[in-house]
C-alpha positions as CSV (number, residue, x, y, z in Angstrom):
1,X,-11.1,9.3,61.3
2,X,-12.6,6.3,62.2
3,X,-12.5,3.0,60.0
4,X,-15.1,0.9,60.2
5,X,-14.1,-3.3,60.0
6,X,-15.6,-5.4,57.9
7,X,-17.4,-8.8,59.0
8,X,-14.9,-10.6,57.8
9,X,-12.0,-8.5,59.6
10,X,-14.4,-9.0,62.7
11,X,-14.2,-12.6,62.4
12,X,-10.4,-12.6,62.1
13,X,-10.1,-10.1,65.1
14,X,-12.3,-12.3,67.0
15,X,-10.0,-15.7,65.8
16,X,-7.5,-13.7,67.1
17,X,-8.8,-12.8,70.6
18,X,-9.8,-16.4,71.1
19,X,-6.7,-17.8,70.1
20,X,-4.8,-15.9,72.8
21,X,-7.4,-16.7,75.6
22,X,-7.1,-20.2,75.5
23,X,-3.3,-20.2,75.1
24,X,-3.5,-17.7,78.7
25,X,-5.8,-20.3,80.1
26,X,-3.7,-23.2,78.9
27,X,-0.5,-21.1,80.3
28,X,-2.8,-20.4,83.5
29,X,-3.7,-24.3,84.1
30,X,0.1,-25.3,83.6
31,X,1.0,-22.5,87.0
32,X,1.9,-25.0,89.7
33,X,4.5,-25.2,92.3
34,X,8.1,-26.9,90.6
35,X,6.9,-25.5,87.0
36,X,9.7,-23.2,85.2
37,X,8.2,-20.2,83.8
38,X,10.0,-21.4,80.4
39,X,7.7,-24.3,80.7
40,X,4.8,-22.6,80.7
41,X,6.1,-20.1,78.0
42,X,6.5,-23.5,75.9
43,X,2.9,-24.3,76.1
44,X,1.7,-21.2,75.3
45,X,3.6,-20.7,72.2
46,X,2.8,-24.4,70.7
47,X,-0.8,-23.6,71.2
48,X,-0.4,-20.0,69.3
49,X,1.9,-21.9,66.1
50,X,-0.7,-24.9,66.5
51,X,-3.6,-22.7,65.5
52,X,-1.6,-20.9,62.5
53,X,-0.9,-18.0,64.7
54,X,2.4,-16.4,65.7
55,X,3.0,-15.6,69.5
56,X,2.6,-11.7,69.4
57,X,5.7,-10.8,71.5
58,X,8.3,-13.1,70.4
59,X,10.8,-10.9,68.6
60,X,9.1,-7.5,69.5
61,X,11.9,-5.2,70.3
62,X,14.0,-8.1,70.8
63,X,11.9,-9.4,73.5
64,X,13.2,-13.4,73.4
65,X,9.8,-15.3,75.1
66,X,6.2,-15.6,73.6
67,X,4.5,-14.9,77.1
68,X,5.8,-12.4,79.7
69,X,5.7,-13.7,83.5
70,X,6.0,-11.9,86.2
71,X,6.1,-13.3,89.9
72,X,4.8,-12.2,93.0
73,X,5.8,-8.4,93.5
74,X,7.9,-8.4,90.2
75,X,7.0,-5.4,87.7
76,X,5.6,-7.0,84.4
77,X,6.9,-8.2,81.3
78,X,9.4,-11.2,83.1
79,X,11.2,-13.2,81.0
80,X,10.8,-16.9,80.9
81,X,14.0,-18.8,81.8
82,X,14.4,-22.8,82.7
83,X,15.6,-21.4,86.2
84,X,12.7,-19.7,87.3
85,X,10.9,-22.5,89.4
86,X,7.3,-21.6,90.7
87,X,7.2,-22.0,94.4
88,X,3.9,-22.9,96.7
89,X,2.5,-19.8,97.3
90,X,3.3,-17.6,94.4
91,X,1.5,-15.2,92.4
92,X,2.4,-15.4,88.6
93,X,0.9,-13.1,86.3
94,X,1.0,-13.8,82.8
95,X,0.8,-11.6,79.5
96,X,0.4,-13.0,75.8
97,X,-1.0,-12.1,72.8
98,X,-1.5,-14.1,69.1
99,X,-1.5,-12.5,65.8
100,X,-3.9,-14.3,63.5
101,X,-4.3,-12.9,59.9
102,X,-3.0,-9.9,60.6
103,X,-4.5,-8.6,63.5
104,X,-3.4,-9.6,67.5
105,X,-5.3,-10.7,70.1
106,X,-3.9,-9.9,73.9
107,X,-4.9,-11.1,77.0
108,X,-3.1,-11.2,80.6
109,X,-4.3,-12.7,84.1
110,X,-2.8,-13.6,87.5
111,X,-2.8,-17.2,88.9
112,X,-1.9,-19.0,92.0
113,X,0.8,-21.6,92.1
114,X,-0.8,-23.8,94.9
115,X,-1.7,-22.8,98.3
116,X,-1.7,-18.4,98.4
117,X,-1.9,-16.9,101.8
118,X,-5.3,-15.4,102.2
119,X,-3.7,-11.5,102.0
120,X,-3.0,-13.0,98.1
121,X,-6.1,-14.2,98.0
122,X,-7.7,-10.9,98.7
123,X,-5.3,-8.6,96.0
124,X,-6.1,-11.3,93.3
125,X,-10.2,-11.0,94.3
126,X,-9.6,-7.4,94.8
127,X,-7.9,-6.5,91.9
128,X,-10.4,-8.7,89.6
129,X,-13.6,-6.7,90.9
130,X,-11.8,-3.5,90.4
131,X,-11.8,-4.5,86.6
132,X,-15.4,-5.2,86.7
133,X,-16.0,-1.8,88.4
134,X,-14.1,-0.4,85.6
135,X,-15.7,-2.2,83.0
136,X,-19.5,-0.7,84.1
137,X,-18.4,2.6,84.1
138,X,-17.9,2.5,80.4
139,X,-20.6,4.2,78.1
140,X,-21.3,6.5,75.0
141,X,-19.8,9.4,75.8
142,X,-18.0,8.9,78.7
143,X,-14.1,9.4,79.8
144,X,-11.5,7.2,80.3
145,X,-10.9,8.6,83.5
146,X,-14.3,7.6,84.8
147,X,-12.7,4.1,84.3
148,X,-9.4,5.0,86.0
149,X,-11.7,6.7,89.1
150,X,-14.3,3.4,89.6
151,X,-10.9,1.2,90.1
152,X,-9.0,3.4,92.4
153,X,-12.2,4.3,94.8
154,X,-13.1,0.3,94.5
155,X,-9.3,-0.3,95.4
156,X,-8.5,2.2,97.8
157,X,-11.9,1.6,99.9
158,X,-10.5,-2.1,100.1
């Protein structure tokens, strides 16, 4: 059964969404070579308390961190730590979310730390169109695999 959200409900979902945005952009700005990844963990969660959310992750299934960061070819969900130094050339991706009122908002990206070799370069543009490829597949009606199939022949054909 589908439930339908009131306009207020909308409003709070869409607090919530915008919430976690800026705290990933803030968390995005702050990726820079000599940065800990606890660091940039710090700044995201004072943003989330700061707007009278809670960071979404902290404490799920015991996970310790607000934000999860992953770098270069590490599989997601890293923990931050004070000993994990961002170094020229890395690719840090970062996963957050906010819960405002109840409901969460969730957004992740990749950044740069400084300079990237152009072969990073090209995943990271790569990788973002392939979401846009996705995206325009989507319509009344249609499958999630449709989505699945625009970003693998974008990918693979790349």
């Amino acid at each position: 059964m589908v439930i339908l959200k009131t306009a207020r409900e909308l409003a709070v979902m869409r607090q919530a969404g915008r919430i976690s945005a800026r705290a990933l952009q803030l968390a995005g700005e702050a990726v820079k070579p000599g940065v800990s990844t606890e660091e940039i963990d710090r700044i995201a969660y004072e943003y989330i308390v700061g707007q009278g959310a809670t960071p979404s992750f902290l404490g799920y299934n015991g996970f310790p961190k607000t934000a999860c960061i992953s770098i270069n070819d590490e599989v997601i969900h890293g923990i931050p730590d004070k000993n994990r130094i961002l170094q020229e050339g890395d690719i840090v991706s970062i996963d957050l979310g906010a819960c405002y009122e109840g409901y969460h908002g969730d957004n992740a990206a990749t950044f740069a730390a400084g300079r990237i070799s152009e072969e990073a370069g090209r995943l990271l543009e790569v990788t973002e169109q392939s979401l846009y490829e996705g995206i325009r597949t989507v319509r009344e009606g249609g499958r999630i695999g449709d989505v699945g199939n625009a970003v693998q022949q974008y990918t693979e054909a790349r």
